[in-house]
C-alpha positions in Angstrom: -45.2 64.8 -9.2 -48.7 63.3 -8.4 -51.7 64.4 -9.7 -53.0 66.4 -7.3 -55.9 67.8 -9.7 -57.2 64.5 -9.6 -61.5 64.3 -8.9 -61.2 63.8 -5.4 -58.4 65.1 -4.4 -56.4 63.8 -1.1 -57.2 64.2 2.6 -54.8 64.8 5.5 -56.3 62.1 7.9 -59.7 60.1 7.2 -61.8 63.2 8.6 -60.1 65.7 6.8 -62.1 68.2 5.4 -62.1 68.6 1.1 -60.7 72.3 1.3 -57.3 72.2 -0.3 -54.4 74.3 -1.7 -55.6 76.2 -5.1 -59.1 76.1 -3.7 -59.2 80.0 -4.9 -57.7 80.6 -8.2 -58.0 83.9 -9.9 -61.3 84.8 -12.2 -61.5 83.8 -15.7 -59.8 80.3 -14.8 -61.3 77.1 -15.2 -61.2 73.3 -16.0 -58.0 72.7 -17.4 -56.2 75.9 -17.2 -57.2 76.0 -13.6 -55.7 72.2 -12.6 -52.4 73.8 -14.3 -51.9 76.6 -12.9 -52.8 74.6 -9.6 -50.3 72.3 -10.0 -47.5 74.9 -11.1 -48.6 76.5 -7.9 -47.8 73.6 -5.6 -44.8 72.3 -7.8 -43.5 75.9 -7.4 -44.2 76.1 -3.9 -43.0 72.8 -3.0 -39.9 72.8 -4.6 -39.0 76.3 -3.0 -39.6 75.4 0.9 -36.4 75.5 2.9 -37.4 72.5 4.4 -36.9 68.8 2.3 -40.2 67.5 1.4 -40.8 64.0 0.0 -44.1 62.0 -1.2 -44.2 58.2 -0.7 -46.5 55.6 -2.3 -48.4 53.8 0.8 -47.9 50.6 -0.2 -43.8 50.1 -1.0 -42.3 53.0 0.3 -41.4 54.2 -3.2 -40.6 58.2 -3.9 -42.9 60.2 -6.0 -41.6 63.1 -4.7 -38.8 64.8 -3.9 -38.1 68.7 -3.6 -34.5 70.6 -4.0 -34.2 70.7 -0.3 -34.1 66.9 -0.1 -31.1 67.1 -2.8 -29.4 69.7 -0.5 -29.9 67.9 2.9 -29.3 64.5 1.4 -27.0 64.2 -1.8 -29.5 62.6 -3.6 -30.6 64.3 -6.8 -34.8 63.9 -7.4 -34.0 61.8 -10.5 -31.8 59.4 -8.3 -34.0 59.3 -5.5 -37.8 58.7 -7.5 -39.2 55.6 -7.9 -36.8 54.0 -5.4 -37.3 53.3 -1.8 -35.2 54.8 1.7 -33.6 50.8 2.2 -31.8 52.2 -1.7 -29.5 54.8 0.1 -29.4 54.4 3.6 -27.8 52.0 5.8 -30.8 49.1 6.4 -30.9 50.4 10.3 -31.9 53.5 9.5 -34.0 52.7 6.8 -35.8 50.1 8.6 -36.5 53.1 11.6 -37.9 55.0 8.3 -40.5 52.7 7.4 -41.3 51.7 10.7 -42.1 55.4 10.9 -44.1 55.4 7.8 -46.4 52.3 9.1 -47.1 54.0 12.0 -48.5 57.6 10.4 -50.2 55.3 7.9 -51.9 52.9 10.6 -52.9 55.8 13.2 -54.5 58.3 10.5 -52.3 61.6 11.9 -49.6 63.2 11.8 -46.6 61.2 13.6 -43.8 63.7 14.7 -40.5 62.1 14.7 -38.2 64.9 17.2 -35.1 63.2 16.2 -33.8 60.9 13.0 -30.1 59.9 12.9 -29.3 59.8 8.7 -26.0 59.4 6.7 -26.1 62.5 4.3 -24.5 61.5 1.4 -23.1 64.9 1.7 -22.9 66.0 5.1 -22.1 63.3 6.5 -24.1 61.6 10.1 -26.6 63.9 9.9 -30.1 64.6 12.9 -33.7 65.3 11.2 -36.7 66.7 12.7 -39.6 64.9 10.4 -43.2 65.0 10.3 -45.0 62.5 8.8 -48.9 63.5 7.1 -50.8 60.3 6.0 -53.0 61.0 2.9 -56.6 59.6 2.3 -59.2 59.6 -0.4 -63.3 60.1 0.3 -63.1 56.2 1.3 -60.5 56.7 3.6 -58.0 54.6 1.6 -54.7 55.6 1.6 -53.4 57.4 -1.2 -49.6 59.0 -0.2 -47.2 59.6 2.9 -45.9 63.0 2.9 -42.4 63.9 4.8 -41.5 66.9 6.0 -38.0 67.5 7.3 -35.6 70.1 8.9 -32.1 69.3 9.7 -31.4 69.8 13.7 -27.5 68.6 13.3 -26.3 72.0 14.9 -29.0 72.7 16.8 -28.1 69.5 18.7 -24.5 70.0 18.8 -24.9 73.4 20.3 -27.7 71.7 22.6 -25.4 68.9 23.7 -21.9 71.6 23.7 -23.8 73.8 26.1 -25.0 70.5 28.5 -21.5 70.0 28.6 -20.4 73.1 29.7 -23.2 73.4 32.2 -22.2 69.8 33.8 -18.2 71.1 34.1 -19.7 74.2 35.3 -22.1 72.8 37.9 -19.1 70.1 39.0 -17.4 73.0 39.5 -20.2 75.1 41.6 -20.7 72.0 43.5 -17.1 71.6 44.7 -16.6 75.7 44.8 -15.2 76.3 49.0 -17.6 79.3 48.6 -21.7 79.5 48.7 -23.0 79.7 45.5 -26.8 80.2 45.4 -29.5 81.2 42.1 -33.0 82.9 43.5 -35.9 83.7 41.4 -37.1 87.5 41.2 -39.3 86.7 44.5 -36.3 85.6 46.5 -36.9 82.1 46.4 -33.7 79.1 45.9 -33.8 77.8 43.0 -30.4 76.0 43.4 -27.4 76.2 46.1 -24.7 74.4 46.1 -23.3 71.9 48.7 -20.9 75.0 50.7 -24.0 77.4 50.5 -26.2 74.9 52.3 -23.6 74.1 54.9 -23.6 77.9 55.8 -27.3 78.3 56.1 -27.5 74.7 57.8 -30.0 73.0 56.0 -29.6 70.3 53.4 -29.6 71.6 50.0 -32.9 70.2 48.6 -34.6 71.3 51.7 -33.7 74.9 50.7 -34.7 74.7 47.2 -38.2 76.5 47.1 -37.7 78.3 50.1 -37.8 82.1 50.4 -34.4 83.3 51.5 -35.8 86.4 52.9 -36.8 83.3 55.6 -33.6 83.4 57.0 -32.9 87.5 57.4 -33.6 89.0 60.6 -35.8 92.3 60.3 -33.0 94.9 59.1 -31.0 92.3 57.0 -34.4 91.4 55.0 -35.0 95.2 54.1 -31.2 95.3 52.7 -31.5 92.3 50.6 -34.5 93.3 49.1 -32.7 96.8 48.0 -29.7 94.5 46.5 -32.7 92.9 44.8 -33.7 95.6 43.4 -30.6 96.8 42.0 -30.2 93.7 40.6 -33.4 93.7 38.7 -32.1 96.8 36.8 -28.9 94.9 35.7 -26.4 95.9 38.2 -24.4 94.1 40.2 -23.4 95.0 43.7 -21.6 93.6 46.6 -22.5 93.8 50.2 -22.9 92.0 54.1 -25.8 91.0 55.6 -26.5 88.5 59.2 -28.5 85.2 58.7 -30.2 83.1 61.1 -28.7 79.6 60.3 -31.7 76.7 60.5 -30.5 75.8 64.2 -31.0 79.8 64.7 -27.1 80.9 65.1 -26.8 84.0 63.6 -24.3 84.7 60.9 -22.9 87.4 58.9 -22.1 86.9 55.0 -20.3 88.5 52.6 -22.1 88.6 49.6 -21.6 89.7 45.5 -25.1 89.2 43.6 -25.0 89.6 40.3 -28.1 89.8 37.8 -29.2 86.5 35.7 -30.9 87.6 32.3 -32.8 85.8 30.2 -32.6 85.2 26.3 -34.6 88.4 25.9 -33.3 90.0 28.3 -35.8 89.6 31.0 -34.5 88.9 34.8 -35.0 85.9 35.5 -33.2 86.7 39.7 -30.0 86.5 41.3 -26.7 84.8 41.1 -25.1 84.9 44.4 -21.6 83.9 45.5 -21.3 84.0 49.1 -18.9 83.3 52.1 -19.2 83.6 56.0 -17.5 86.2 57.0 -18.4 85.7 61.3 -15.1 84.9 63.0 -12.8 87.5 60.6 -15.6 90.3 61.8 -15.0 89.2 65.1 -11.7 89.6 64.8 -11.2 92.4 62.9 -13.2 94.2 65.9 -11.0 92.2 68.9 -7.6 94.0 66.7 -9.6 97.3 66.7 -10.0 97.1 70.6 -6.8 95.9 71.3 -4.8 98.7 68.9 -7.2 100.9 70.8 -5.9 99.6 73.9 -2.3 100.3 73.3 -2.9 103.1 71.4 -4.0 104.7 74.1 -1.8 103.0 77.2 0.0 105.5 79.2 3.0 103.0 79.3 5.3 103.2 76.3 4.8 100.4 73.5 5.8 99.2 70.4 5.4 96.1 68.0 8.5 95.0 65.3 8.1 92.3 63.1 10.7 89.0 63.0 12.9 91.3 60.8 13.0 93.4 63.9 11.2 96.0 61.9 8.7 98.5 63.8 5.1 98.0 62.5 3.5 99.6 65.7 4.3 102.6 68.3 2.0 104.0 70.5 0.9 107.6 71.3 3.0 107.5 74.2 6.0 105.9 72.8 6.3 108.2 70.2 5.9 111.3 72.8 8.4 109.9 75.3 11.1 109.5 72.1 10.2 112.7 70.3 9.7 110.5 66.7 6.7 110.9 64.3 4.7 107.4 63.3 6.2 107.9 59.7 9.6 107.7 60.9 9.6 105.0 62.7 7.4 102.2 61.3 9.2 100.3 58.8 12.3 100.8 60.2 14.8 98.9 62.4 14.3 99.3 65.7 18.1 100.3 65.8 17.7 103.3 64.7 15.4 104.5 68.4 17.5 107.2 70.0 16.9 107.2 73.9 16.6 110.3 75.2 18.3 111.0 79.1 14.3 111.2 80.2 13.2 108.5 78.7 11.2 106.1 81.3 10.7 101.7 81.4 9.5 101.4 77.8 7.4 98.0 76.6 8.9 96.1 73.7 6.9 93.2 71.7 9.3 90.9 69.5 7.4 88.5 67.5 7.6 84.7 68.1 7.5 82.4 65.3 4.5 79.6 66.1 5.3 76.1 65.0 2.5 76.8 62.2 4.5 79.5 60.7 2.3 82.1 62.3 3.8 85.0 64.7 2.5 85.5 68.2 3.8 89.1 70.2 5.3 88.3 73.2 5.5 90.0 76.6 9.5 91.0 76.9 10.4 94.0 78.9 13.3 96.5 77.8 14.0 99.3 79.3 15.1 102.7 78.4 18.7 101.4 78.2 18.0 99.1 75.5 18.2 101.3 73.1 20.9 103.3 72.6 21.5 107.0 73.6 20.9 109.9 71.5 
């Protein structure tokens, strides 16, 4: 270990001030006993860290020190690795990159933080270090010793690069999604939307980025969203429709599921939102309401049977005029109608297959003597 008791003891950096470890010692200590205890101090404290630490002579590169967490990160024991250089274990790439490393620390008087050093543990095998390098200087501003401090970032990296991976497969995956797929920030904003989420509002993608989405909600839909929101901000996760005005100003109605996006700690950090338009199957779904309303209510008799010639609709009047109950009938074949002697012109639907597989009701008439008596 070097003397660090010496008369004037090292500096971190020309300007560095001469306050240094062991500067307090307990009463009753002095001269000698002091510089040991000291220097048991700093060996003690040194050797302990659960970081590896290492001490380098300016001039050659050559190890004067070298703590137990250098052994464990390494493979190299501190009795192989003192008084020999980094180009005695390591493969001359990397330890060329080391001493490059230690020039430049020595040359610009600082600390020169190296984020990432590939190395060939002797133990663990390829191995990534995070080092900091700390130039020493004495009252002339010569340099006296390089010190290393490193922490091994293998798995932090892996994890790092495992989780890039899974976002890229999971972004590829957002961005070719048939479905919107949008992330705002707690104040509504986009932060990201995929390629089918843009298409639905109309804009381009990185136009939208930035913008408010509450920009594109009419008056009632911008007071709904904002309750979702708020929900959301509580952790839940809720599912709903609201109308859009698209950028050319067509409005839209979208069914949405937003679900909460937590930070590490916790925190909401806004909204995921998967989203589809939902328009034409509204508009539809209220043209089939009118039109079963329709028959429904038509004083003519009516009913519907699939291609199996099963029954899946009767009317009000229908089921008057044959004296049947709705459960009876629908479901069954129609064979099993019973005329009665009264009975007047009824309307009867048979499905027609479309050439796209689809079925279409058509417009045939029987009358009351298609089916048989009762």
């Amino acid at each position: 270990m070097p003397d660090w008791n010496a008369p004037e003891a090292p500096r971190s950096g020309p300007q560095a001030n001469d306050e240094g470890l062991g500067s307090r010692l307990p009463n009753g200590l002095a001269g000698s006993d002091a510089g040991a205890l000291r220097q048991g101090l700093l060996e003690a404290i040194i050797e302990h860290l659960p970081v590896a630490v290492f001490v380098k002579r300016p001039d050659d590169g050559r190890f004067v020190l070298w703590n137990r967490g250098n052994a464990e990160l390494l493979g190299i024991s501190t009795e192989e690795a003192l008084g020999r250089t980094d180009h005695d274990f390591f493969p001359a790439e990397q330890a060329d990159f080391f001493r490059q490393k230690d020039l430049e620390a020595l040359a610009a008087g600082r600390v020169i933080d190296v984020p990432e050093e590939p190395v060939d543990s002797h133990t663990r095998g390829p191995s990534i270090l995070h080092t900091r390098k700390v130039p020493l200087y004495d009252a002339e501003g010569r340099p006296l010793f390089l010190i290393g401090i490193s922490e091994d970032i293998t798995e932090r990296k892996r994890t790092e690069e495992a989780l890039r991976a899974s976002e890229d497969r999971y972004r590829t995956l957002i961005e070719k999604l048939g479905e919107g797929v949008a992330f705002v920030d707690p104040e509504m904003r986009f932060v990201m939307i995929n390629p089918a989420g843009a298409a639905i509002f109309g804009r381009p993608a990185e136009a939208l980025v930035g913008q408010s989405a509450l920009a594109f909600c009419p008056p009632e839909a911008a007071d709904k969203i904002l309750a979702q929101t708020a929900l959301h901000g509580h952790g839940e996760s809720s599912q709903y429709e609201i109308d859009i005005l698209r950028g050319d100003g067509e409005r839209r109605t979208l069914s949405i599921t937003g679900s909460p996006r937590l930070g590490a700690g916790g925190g909401f950090e806004g909204t995921i939102g998967v989203f589809r338009d939902v328009t034409e199957s509204r508009r539809m779904e209220r043209e089939i309401q009118l039109l079963g309303h329709a028959l429904r209510s038509a004083g003519e008799c009516v009913c519907i049977a699939d291609l199996e010639d099963r029954l899946v609709f009767v009317n009000d009047a229908f089921l008057e005029t044959y004296g049947y109950s709705r459960e009876e009938l629908i479901g069954q074949p129609i064979g099993i109608v019973r005329v009665p002697g009264h009975a007047p012109r009824s309307r009867f639907f048979p499905p027609r297959s479309t050439a796209a597989g689809g079925v279409n009701c058509g417009t045939d008439a029987r009358t009351a003597a298609s089916f048989p008596s009762a």
